[in-house]
N, C-alpha and C positions, 0 to 999 in steps of 0.2 A: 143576690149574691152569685147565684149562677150564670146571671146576664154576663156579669163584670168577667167573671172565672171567664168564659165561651168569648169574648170579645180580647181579651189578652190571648187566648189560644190564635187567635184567627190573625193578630197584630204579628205573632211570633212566627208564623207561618208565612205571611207576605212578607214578612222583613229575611227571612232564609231564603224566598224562591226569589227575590228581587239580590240577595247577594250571590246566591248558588248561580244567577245566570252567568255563565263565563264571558267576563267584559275581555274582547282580547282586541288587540291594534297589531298592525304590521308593519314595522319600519326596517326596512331593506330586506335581512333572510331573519329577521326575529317576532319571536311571537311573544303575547303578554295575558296573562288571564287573572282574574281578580275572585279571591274566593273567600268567605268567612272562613273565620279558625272552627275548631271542635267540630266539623265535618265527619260524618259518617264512616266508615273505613266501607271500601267499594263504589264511593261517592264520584260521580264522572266530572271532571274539571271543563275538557275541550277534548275535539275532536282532531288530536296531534296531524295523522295522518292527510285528513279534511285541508284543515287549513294550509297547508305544508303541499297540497298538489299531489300526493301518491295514492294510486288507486291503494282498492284490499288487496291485492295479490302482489302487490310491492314489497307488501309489510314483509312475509317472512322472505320473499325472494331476497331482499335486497340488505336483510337481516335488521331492520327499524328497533334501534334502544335505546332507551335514558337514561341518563348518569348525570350525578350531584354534585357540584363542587363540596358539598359539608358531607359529613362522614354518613350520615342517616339518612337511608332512602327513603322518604316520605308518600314518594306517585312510583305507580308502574303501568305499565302500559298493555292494552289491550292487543293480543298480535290480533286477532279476529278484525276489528273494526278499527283501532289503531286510536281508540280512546284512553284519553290519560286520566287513572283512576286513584282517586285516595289510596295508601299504602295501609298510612299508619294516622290517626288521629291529633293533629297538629293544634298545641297550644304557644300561642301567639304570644303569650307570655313567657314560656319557657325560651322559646325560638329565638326572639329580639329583647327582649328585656319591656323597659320603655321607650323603645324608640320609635321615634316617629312614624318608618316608615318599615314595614319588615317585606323584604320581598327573599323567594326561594330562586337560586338562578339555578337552572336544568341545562342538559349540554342534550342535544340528542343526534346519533348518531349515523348513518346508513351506508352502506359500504355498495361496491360494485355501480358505478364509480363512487368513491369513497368521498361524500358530504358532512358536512357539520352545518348547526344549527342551535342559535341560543336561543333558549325558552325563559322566563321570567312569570313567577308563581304570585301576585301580590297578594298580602295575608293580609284581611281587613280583621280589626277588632271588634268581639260582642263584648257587650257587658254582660262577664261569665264571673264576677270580682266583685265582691261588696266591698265598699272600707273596712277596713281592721287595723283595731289599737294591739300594741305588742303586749298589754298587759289588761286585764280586765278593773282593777280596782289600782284608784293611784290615789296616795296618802301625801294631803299637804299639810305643809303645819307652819301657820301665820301667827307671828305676833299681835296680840291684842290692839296695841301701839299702834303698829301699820296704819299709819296714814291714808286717807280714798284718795283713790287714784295709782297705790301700789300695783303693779302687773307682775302676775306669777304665769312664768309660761308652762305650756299643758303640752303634753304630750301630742305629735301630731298620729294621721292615723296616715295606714300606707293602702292603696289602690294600684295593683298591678295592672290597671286598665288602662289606654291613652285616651288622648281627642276627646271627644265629648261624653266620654262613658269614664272618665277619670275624678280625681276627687273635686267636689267643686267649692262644700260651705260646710262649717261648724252651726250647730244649735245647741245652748244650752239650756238645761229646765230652768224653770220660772223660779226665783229664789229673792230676796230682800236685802242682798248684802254682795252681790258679786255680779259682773255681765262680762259679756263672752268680746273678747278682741279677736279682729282678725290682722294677723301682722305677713305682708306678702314677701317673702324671700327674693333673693337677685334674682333665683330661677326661675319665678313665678308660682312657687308653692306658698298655698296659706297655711301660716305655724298658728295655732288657738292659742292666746293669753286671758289669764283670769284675771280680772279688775277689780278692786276691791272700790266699792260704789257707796259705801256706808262703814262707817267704824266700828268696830267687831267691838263683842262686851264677852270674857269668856263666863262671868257668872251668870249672864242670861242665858247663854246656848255655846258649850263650849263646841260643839261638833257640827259639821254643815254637809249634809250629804248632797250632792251634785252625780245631773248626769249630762255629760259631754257627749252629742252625737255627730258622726262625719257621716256627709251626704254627697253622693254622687250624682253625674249630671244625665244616665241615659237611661232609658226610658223602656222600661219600667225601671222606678230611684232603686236605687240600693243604699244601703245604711247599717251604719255600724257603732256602737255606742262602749263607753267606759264610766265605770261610778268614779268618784272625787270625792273622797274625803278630807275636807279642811277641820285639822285641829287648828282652834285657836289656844296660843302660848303667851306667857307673860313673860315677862324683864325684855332681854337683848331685841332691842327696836331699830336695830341697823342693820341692813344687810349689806354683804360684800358688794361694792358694784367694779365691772371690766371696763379697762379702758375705754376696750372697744364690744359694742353688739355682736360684731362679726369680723374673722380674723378671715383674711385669705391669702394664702403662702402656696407658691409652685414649689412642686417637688421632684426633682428627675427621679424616672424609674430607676436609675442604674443605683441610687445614694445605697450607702452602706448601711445595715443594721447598725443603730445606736448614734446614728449621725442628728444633730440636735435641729429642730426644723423651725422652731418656733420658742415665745416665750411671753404666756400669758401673765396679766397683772390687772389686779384686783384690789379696791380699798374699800374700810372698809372703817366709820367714823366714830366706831365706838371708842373705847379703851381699854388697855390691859386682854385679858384672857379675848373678852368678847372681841376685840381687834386683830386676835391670831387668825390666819386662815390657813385652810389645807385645799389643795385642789384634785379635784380626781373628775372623770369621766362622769356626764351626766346620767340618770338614775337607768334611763332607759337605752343606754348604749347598746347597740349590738356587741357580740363576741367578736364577731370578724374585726371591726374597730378598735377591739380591745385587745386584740392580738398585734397587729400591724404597728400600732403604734402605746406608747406610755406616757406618763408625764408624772415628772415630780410632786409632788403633793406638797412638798415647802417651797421650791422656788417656780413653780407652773411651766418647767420647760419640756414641752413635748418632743419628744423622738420618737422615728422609727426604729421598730424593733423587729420585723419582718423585711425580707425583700418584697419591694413594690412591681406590680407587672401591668403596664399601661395597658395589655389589652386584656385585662382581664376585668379592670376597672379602671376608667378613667379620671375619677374623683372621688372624693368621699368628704360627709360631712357630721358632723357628731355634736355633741354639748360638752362645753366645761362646765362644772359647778364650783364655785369659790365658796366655801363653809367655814362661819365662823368657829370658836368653844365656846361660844357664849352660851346661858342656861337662860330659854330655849336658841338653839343654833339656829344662825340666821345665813342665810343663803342666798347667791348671786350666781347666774346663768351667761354664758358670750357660745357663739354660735361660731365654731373652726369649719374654715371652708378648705379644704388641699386638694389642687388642681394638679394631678401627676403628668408631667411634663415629657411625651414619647422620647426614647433612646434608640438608637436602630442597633437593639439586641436580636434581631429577630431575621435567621435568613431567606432567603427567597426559596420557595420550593417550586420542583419541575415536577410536573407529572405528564406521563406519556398518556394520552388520553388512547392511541390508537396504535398497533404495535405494527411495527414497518412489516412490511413483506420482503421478502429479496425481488430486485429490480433486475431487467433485460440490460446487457450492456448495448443494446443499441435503441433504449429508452430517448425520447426526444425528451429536451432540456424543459422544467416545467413541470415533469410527472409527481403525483405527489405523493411520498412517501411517509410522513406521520404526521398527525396532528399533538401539539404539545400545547399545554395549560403551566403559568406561571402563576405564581402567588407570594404576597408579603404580607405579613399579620400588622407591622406596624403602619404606623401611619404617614399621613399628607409626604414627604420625598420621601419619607424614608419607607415608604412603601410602594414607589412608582420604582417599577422594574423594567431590566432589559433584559431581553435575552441577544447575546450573540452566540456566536461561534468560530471554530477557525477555519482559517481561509485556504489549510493545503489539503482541498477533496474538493469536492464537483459538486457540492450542495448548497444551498443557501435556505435561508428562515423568510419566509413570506407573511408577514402579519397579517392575522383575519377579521377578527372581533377583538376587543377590550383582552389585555393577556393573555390573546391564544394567536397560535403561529403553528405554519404548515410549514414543513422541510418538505423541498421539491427537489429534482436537479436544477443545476444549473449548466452544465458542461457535458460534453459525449463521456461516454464512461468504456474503461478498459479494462476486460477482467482478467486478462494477461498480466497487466502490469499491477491493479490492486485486488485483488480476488473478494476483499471484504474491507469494509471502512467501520474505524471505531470512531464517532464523530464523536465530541465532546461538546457539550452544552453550558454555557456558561450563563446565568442570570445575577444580574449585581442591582440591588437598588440603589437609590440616589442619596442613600446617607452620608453621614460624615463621620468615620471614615464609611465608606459603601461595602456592604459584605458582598460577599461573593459564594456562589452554589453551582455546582458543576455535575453533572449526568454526564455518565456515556450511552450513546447509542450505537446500537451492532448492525449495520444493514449488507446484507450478500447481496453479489451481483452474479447474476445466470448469464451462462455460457453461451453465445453464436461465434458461428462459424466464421471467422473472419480470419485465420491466421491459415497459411499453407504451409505444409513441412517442409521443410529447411533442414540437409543437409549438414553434415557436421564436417561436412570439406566439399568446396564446391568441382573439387577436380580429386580422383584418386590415381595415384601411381602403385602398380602392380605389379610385381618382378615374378616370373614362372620360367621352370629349368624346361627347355625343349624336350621334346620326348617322354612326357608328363602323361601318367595313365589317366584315359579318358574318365570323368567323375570328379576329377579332383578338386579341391575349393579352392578358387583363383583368390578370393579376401569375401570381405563381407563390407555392403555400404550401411550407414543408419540414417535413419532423418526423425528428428522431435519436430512434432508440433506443440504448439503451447494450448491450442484449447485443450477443452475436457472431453470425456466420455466420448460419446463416436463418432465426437468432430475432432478428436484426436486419434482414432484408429488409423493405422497406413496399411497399403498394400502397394507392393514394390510390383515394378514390370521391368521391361528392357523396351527400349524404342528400336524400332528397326530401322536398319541400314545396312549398305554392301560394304563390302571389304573382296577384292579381287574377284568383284562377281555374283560374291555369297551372301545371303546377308548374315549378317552378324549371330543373328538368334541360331544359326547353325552350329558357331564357334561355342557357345557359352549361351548355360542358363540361368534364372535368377529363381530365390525362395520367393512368392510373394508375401510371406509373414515377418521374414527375416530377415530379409538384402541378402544372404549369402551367396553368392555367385562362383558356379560351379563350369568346367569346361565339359566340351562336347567331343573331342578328339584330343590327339596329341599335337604338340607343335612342333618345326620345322624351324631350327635359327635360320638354317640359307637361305630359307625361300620367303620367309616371313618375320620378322624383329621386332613390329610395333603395329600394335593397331588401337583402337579407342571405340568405350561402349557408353551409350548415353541410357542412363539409368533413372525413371520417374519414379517419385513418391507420392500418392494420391491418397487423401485421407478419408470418412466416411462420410463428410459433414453433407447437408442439402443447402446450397449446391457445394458440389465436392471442390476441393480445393489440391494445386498440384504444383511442384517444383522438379527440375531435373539437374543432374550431374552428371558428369563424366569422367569414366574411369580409362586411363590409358595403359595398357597390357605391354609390357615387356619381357620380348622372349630371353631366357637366358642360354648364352652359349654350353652345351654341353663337347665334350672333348669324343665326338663322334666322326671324325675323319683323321686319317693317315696323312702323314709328310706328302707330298706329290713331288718327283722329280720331274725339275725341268731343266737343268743340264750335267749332264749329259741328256740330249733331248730325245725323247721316246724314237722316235721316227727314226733314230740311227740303230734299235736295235736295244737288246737290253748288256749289251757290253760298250761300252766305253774304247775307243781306240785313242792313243798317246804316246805321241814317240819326244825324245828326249837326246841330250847328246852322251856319250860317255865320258866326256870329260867337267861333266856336271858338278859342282864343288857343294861343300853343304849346305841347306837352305834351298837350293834349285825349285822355282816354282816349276811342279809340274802341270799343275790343271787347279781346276776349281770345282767343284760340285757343289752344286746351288737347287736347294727345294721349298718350297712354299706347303703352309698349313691352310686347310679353307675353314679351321673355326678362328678363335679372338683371343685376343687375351692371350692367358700362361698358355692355354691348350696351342697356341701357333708357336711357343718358342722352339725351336729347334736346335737338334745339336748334333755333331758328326763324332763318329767313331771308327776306325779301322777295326773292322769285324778278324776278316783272314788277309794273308799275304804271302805273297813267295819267299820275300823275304823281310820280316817284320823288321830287319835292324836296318833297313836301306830306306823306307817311307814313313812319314809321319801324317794323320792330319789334323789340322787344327777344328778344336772342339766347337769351336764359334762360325768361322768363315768357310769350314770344310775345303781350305786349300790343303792340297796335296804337296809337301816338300820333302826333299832329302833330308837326312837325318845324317849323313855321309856322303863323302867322295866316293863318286863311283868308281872301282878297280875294273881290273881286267877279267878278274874272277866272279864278278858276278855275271848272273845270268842277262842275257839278251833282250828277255822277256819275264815282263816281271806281272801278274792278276793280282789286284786288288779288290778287296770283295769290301763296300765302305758302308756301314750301317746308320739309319737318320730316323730319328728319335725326337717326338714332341714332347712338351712337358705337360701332358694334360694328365688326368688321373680314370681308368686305368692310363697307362702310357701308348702309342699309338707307333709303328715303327714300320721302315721300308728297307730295300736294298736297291746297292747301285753298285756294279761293277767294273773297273776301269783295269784294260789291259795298257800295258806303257811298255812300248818296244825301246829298246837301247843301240842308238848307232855310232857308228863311229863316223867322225867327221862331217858332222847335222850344227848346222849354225845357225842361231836366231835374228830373227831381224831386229830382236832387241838391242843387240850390239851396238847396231848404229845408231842406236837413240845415246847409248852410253859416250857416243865419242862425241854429241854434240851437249855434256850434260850441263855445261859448262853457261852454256846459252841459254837452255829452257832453263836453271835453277832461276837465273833474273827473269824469265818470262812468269816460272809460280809463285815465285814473290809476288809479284801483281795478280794474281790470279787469286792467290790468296787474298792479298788486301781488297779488290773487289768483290768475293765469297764476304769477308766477312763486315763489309758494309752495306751487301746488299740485303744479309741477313740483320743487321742491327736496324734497318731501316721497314723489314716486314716485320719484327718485334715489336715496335714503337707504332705502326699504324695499327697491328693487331690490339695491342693494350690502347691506343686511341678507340678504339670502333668499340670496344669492350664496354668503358667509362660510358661512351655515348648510349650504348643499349641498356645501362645499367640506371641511367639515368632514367630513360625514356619507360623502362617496367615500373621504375620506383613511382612514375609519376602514373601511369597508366595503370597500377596495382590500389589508387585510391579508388575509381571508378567499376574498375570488375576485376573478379577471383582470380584471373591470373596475368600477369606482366607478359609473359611471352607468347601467348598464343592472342590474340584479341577476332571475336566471332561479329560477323555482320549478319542481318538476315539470308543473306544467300549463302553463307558458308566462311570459309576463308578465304582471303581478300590475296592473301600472299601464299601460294603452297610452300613457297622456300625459305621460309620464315623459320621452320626447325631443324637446327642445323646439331648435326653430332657430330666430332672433332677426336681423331682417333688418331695418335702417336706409338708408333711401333717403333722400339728401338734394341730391342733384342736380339732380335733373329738376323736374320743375315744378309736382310732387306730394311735399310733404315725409311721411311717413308709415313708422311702425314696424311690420312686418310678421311676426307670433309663430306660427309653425307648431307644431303638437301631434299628436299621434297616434302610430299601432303604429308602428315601421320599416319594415314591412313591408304598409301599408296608404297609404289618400291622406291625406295630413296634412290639417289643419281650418286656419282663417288665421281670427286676428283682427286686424284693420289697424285704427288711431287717423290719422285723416286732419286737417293743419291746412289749410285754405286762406285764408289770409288774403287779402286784395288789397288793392290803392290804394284803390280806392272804397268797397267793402263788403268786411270781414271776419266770418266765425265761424267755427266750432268744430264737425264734425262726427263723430260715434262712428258706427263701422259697425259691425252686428252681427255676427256668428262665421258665414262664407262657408268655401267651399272653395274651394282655391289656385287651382283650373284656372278655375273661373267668375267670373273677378273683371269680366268686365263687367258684370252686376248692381251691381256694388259700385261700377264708374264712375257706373255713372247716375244714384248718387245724390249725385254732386259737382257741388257748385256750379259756373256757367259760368266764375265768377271762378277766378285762378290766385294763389298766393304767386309773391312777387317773391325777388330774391334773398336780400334783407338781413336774411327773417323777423322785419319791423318790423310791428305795427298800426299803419293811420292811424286812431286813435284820433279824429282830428278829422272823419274822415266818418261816425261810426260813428252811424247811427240810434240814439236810447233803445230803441224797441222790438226792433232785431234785436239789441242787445242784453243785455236780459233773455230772451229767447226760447233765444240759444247760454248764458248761465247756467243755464238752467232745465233 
């Protein structure tokens, strides 16, 4: 007895170390290992690490894990040696049911660079499982009558075991009235029937005890047994028989509780009472069976009365019994097969096996970003799934293994433009109709230096009053950059350059935190109007990145200069000499007094005033032209000698004001040579008729090419404002291609000097002035061009105006007009 005990220990022993060796293959990046169930817990399966290529010191560097597609961790892994070790004690039964084949599929991880790797656990089966009947004693009860050759079917037994360790034969004990059938199912299971081999006597032996044993196939047998009690009964000797032995009906998962699935029928040849039947669920039904579905007991129609869930079970199979009322009741057996027919109830699930990191935006297309696992419970299309996604982001899904996919880039990435991508995940299987399952995922994209600041105007214009205390804040420039953190830091500078010599950073200085730009002295309108500062913005990034602008500075006029007399002309003295006739009538032009302003604008308008006089009721002058006229006929009682004291007043703010004095002697018998222009006036009137009509065609026809040349430059920015910041100025690498390209256009028609005033040159140099001068007057009018002066020197360019002033109403008196003065202003 001990031999046998000591020789099965030693069988049990080679049959564990011959399954425990890890059978494992390698087909592309996958591993496979082969292990019996009920294993040890700490039990070594394979050397993960080993076979996979990474040394020990990989394991934690490179962080080496395993994860399960099923909820229960079964293995874990060894970080030391990198061994994969029983978790949890694995019953092969629980695991797969009876299926043929149970394998564990493992996902295993390792980051830096981030791999994947499918594992496959196959679970072999022991025979850990004897047969077992659901009831230990089962009560038959045969009519005496019963014919040999009657078959009573027996209960089968159930074996959780597969393959050759599952149920294989029935044996019944040795008896004189009954032998054992074995009846083989579609599925290959053997169901035990009891045969009645001899005609039952119930006065000889009415009770027959039986013992039914179910034997297994693996080695060492297993076996499991149930008693059988046959009463035998007298009278009702027919039993119900089913159409059919075996009923098989598909059923969709989806049908509703109470939908009618079937309809069993049974006859049954007695008559009256013993002819009725009822049917119900065979003796040994499970409860699960009995819940899911019912059946009428008068008319055999089975329904469902549960929802059905194809993957929870795929089929099911049970016994009807058909029972007479006969005394003793006689009994009929049909075997229901329901095959539950998959519905695509069931949706795809995503799970992120790997959780993105945030990516460099100047990641090369390819980088991988997560690994993702899809799944569908139901089956054959209705469980083959896609994953896509959408296509407005720079990612695409890269498939690896069987339902697993890598998100990479696909495209350069911009984190200016999308700072963070919520990618949506869509998996849809192949049903009809296909459900559909959606994930979002979050991935950040990091910041490089790749954008330069950018100015929020690529030119600034700056207007400052001249004479401005030194310190003061000329404007402030900005510039954004679009990266982050201290590739968006700026620091502002001024670039150097001269301006008459000096350079710039003399004039004005800049915040570097701020742009505010502050001046370094006061300014000067005369001597200085415009100048221009080229301002850079340079941000923190490695390597630093830079933009510049330019700011142009515009001096404003202040009302800091006085009227200037320039006729009566300095050089005669500060009195004025004027002689006149006495027989002067009223109106009598005596003189003109003519002064110039050297600032702009209102500050140069001037105006004339008779201050004192000898005799305030004998002169007037005019507030605008500063002619001096009689106001009366001169008598004989006025005096000889008449001072006037004439006062000249700008309009700037404060007001600015001069004097000019003009003595006017009175003679008697003093004649002008105006005379003689009046006795030919007859002749010049038709000569400024023409004079006229040529003024004003000559001026209709510089009107019309100036609005020509206007349209044309207007054109020519509008097209040249697509390409760079500004229309009117256009830069080459050497500088400016044109100095006289900026032209300022100044009409002065106030003062007492009508004249257009056309500035030209660099911005950044002294502009050039060409000025068109009209002076017409009461007496004598012409016509004088000034040639091309510089702005600051324009008294040269007084001196050569006539003492006469225009009046207001820029009229010719065409009737004083000499022949000779003019032909001389036409010519």
């Amino acid at each position: 007895m001990r031999t046998q005990i000591g020789r099965k220990v030693l069988f049990f022993q080679a049959l564990w170390l011959f399954c425990f060796g890890a059978l494992w293959n390698r087909t592309g990046a996958q591993l496979r290992y082969t292990i019996p169930e009920e294993l040890k817990e700490g039990s070594v399966v394979g050397n993960i690490a080993k076979d996979l290529g990474f040394g020990v010191s990989e394991i934690s560097e490179r962080k080496l894990r395993v994860a399960s597609d099923s909820g229960k961790q079964y293995f874990s892994l060894d970080l030391r040696n990198g061994e994969l070790i029983v978790k949890d004690v694995i019953d092969r039964e629980d695991l797969c049911e009876q299926s043929a084949s149970c394998v564990l599929p493992l996902q295993i991880i390792i980051e830096d660079p981030l791999q994947f790797y499918r594992v496959e656990v196959e679970i072999q089966d022991i025979n850990d499982n004897s047969p077992r009947f659901l009831s230990g004693t089962n009560i038959l009860d045969v009519a005496e009558s019963t014919p040999t050759g009657a078959k009573f079917r027996l209960e089968p037994a159930q074996d959780p075991d597969v393959g050759s360790n599952a149920l294989r034969t029935y044996t019944l004990s040795k008896n004189d009235y009954f032998v054992l059938n074995l009846k083989n199912n579609k599925d290959g299971r053997k169901v035990p029937e009891l045969v009645l081999e001899k005609l039952l006597d119930r006065e000889k032996q009415p009770i027959h005890q039986l013992t039914l044993t179910a034997i297994d196939g693996g080695n060492p047998v297993r076996s499991g047994s149930t008693e059988i009690t046959v009463r035998v009964l007298d009278a009702n000797d027919n039993a119900p028989i089913f159409e059919k032995d075996l009923y098989e009906i598909k059923v969709m998962e989806n049908c509703a509780p109470g939908t009618l699935i079937l309809t069993v029928k049974a006859i049954d040849l007695d008559e009256g009472i013993n002819s009725q039947i009822q049917y119900s669920f065979g003796a040994h039904t499970s409860e699960i069976i009995q819940n899911l579905f019912t059946i009428n007991p008068d008319t055999g129609e089975v329904s469902v009365s549960k929802n059905l869930d194809y993957e929870s079970s795929k089929s099911f199979e049970f016994d009807i019994r058909a029972k007479d009322k006969g005394t003793p009741a006689m009994e009929g057996h049909c075997r229901v097969q329901v095959v539950v027919v998959d519905v695509n109830d069931n949706a795809p699930e995503i799970t992120i096996a790997s959780s993105p990191k945030p990516v460099r935006e100047d990641a090369p297309a390819g980088t991988m970003v997560a690994l993702i696992n899809v799944k569908d419970l139901d089956s054959g299309e209705n469980g083959n799934v896609t994953l896509t996604t959408s296509t407005n982001h720079p990612f695409k899904l890269k498939p690896t293994f069987s339902n697993h996919y890598a998100l990479v880039t696909d495209a350069k990435l911009d984190r200016e433009q999308f700072p963070e991508y919520n990618i949506e995940l869509k998996a849809a299987d192949s049903g009809s109709p296909p459900l559909l399952t959606s994930k979002f995922v979050r991935i950040y994209i990091l910041d490089v230096n790749d954008n330069p600041p950018i100015f929020s105007m690529p030119v600034y214009s700056v207007y400052v009053k001249e004479n401005c205390a030194p310190g003061s804040i000329l404007s402030s420039v900005s510039a954004t950059d679009l990266d982050t953190g201290e590739n968006a830091k700026i620091t502002y500078s001024v670039l150097d350059s001269k301006k008459q010599d000096m350079p710039v950073s003399s004039y004005v200085y800049i915040n570097s935190d701020n742009g505010s730009i502050y001046t370094m002295h006061s300014f000067d309108y005369e001597k200085m109007k415009v100048f221009q500062i080229q301002v850079q913005a340079k941000d923190h990034g490695s390597p630093s990145l830079s933009s510049n602008a330019t700011v142009h500075v515009f001096i404003l006029d202040q009302n800091d200069n006085a009227p200037a007399v320039i006729y009566p002309s300095a050089v005669l003295g500060s009195v004025s000499h004027q002689r006149m006739p006495r027989s002067a009538k009223a109106g009598h032009l005596v003189t003109k007094v003519t002064a110039v302003d050297a600032d702009s604008g209102h500050n140069a308008w001037i105006s004339y005033r008779l201050a004192e006089a000898t005799d305030a009721s004998l002169f007037s002058v005019n507030l605008h032209t500063g002619e001096v006229r009689t106001k009366r006929s001169v008598s004989e009682q006025d005096d000889s000698s008449q001072r006037l004291l004439i006062e000249i007043k700008d309009n700037g703010e404060p007001v600015q004001s001069t004097t000019v004095t003009v003595d006017v002697l009175i003679e008697d018998g003093f004649h002008e040579p105006v005379s003689d222009y009046r006795k030919k006036s007859a002749e010049i009137s038709k000569k400024s008729g023409k004079i006229t009509l040529y003024l004003i065609i000559s001026l209709a026809s510089v009107s019309l090419l100036c609005l020509m040349t206007f349209f044309i430059l207007l054109v020519k920015c509008a097209r040249g404002s697509r390409g760079s910041s500004s229309c009117c100025i256009r830069r080459s690498e050497s500088g400016y291609k044109n100095p006289n390209r900026n032209l300022q256009i100044q009409l002065n028609t106030d003062g007492p000097i009508k004249y257009v005033e056309v500035l030209g040159g660099d911005i950044m140099s002294q502009s050039q002035s060409f000025g068109s001068y009209l002076s017409p007057m009461s007496e004598f009018s012409d016509f004088t061009l000034v040639k091309p002066s510089s702005t600051t020197d324009f008294t040269d360019t007084l001196n050569v105006l006539d003492a006469s002033l225009p009046d207001s109403t820029w009229k010719f008196e065409s009737q004083q007009l000499h022949s000779t003065v003019m032909q001389s202003t036409l010519s």
